[in-house]
C-alpha positions as CSV (number, residue, x, y, z in Angstrom):
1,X,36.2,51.9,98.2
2,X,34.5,50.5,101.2
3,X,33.9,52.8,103.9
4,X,34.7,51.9,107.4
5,X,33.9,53.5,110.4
6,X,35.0,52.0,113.9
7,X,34.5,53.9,117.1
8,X,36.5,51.5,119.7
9,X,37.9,52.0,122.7
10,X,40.0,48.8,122.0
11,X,43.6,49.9,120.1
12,X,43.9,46.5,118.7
13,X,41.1,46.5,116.4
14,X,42.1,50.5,116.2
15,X,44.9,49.1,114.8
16,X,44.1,46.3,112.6
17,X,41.9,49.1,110.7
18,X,45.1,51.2,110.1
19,X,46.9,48.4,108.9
20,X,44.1,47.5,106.8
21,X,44.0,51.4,105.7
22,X,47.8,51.4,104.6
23,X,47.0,48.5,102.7
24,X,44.1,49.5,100.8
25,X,46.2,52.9,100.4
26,X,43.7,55.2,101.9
27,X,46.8,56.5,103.9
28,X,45.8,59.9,105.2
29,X,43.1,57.9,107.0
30,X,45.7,55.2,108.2
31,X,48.1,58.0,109.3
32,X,45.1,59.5,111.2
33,X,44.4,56.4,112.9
34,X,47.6,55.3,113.6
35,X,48.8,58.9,114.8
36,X,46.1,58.6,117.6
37,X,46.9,54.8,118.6
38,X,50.5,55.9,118.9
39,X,49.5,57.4,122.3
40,X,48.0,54.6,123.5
41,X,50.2,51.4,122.0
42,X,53.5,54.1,123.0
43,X,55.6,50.6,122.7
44,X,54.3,48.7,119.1
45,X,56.8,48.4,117.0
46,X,53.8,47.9,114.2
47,X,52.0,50.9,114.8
48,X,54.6,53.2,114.4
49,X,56.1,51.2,111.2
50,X,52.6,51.2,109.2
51,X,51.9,55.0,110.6
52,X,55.3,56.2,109.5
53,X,55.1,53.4,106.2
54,X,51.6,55.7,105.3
55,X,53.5,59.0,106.0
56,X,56.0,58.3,103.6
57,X,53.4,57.1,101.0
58,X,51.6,60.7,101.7
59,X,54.9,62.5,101.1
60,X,55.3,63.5,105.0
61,X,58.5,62.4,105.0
62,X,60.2,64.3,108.0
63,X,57.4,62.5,110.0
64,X,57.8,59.3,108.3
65,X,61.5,59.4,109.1
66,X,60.6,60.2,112.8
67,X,57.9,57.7,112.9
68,X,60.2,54.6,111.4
69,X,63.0,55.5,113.7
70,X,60.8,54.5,116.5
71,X,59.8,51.8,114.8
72,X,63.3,50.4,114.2
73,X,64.3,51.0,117.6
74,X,61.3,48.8,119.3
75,X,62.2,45.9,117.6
76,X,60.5,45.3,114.6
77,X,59.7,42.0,112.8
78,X,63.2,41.2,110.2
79,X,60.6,41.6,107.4
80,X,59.3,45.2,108.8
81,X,62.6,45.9,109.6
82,X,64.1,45.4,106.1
83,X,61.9,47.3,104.8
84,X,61.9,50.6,107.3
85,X,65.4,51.3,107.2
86,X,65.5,50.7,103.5
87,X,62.8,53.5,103.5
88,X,65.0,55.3,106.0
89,X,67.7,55.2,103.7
90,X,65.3,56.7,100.9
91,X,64.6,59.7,103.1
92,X,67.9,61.1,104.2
C-alpha cells in the first residue's frame, strides 16, 4: 500500500485522507486521523460517521456505537445515514 503522510493544519484535507484511509481499509490509521479531527470539525456529520464506520471495521465497537450516534444525530447524508443506523443496529 501507498504510504501517505500529511502534516496539515487544514482539517479538510485532514479529513479527505481519513476518508481515503477507511476506504483503502487501513482503519487504525483512519480512526487515528479522524479521532483527532473530531476536535476540530466538533460538528461533521462525516467525520464522525467514517471515524466510527473504521471503529467498527477494527472491532471497537463501543466506540463505534458512540461515534455513529453522533453521526446520526448531526444530520448525515440519507445514504450515510442508511447505513450508520443499520450498523447501529448490528451493535446493540
Amino acid at each position: 500500500p501507498v504510504t501517505i503522510e500529511v502534516y496539515t493544519t487544514d482539517p479538510q484535507l485532514g479529513k479527505a485522507l481519513g476518508i481515503i484511509l477507511y476506504n483503502q481499509g487501513e482503519y487504525a490509521r483512519s480512526i487515528s486521523t479522524m479521532r483527532d479531527l473530531a476536535t476540530k470539525l466538533t460538528e461533521d456529520p462525516e467525520v464522525y460517521y467514517y471515524l466510527g464506520m473504521a471503529q467498527f471495521k477494527a472491532n471497537q465497537k463501543a466506540s463505534a456505537k458512540t461515534s455513529l450516534q453522533k453521526a446520526v444525530a448531526l444530520k448525515l447524508s440519507a445514504e450515510a445515514l442508511a447505513v450508520a443506523q443499520k450498523t447501529l443496529m448490528e451493535i446493540k
